[in-house]
C-alpha positions as CSV (number, residue, x, y, z in Angstrom):
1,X,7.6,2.5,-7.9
2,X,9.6,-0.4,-8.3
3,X,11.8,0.1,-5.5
4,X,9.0,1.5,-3.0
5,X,6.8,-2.1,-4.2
6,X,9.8,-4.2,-3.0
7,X,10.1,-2.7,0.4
8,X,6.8,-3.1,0.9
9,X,6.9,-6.6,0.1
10,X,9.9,-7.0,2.9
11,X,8.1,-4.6,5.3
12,X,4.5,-6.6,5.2
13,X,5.1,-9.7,6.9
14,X,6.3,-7.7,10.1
15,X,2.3,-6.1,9.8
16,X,0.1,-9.1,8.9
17,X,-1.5,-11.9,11.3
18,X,-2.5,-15.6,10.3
19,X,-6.1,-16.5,10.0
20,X,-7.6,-13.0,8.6
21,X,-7.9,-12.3,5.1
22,X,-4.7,-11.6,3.3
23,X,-6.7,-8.9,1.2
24,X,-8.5,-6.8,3.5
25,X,-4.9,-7.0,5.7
26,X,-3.0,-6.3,2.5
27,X,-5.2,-3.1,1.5
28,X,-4.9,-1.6,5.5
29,X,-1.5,-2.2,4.8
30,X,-1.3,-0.5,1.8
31,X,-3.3,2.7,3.0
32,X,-1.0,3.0,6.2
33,X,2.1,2.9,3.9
34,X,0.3,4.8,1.2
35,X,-0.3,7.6,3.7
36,X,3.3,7.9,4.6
37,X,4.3,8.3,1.2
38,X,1.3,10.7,0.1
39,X,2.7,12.9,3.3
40,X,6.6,12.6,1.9
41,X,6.1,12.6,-1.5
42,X,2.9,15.3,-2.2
43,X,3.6,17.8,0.6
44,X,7.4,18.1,-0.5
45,X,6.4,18.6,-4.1
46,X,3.4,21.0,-3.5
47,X,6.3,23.0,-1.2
48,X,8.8,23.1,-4.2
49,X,6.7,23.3,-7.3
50,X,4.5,26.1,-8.2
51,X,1.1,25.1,-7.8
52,X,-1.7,27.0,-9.2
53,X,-4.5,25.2,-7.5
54,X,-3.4,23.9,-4.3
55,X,-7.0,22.1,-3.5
56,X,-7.0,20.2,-6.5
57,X,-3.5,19.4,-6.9
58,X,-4.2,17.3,-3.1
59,X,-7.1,15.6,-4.3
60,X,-5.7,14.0,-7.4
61,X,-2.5,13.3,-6.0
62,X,-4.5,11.3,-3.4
63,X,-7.1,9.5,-5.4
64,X,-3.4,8.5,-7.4
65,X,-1.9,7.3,-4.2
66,X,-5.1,5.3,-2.8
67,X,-5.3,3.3,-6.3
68,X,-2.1,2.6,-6.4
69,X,-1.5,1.6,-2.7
70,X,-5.0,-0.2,-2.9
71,X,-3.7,-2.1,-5.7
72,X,-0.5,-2.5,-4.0
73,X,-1.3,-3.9,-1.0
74,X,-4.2,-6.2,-2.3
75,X,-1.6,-7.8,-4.4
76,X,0.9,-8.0,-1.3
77,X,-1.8,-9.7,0.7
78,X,-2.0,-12.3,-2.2
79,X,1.2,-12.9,-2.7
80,X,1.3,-13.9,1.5
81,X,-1.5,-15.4,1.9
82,X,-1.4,-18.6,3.9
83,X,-1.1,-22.3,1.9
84,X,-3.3,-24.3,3.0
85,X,-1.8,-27.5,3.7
86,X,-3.4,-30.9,2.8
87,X,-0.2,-33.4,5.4
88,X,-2.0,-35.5,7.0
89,X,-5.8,-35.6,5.4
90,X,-6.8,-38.7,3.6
């Protein structure tokens, strides 16, 4: 989890845009990403493990990912948020 939080900390800045809000951009962000990994990560494992019940096994493996990447990419969005700059106020 490390690893995948620090390349998505390198990949965000290519996805967000100045002037909207750095959390609602970081959690899209997050759920794109998060949805890519779901795919890799939960439809590899459901085709190597055994499974007993396939249904379920999907449903808590995504409410898992969409915490995590919600979390994820709500805390990315912080950490780039714009500074707002007080040059050249009284």
């Amino acid at each position: 989890m490390l690893i995948q939080g620090l390349i998505l900390a390198y990949l965000y800045p290519f996805y967000r845009k100045d002037g909207e809000n750095p959390i609602k951009r970081g959690i899209q962000f997050g759920l794109i990403t998060g949805i890519f990994l779901y795919s890799v990560s939960t439809i590899a494992n459901a085709a190597k493990i055994q499974v007993n019940f396939m249904t379920e096994w999907f449903v808590v493996q995504a409410a898992f990912h969409i915490i995590q990447f919600v979390i994820a990419g709500s805390l990315i969005g912080l950490a780039y948020r714009e500074k707002i700059s007080s040059i050249g106020k009284p």
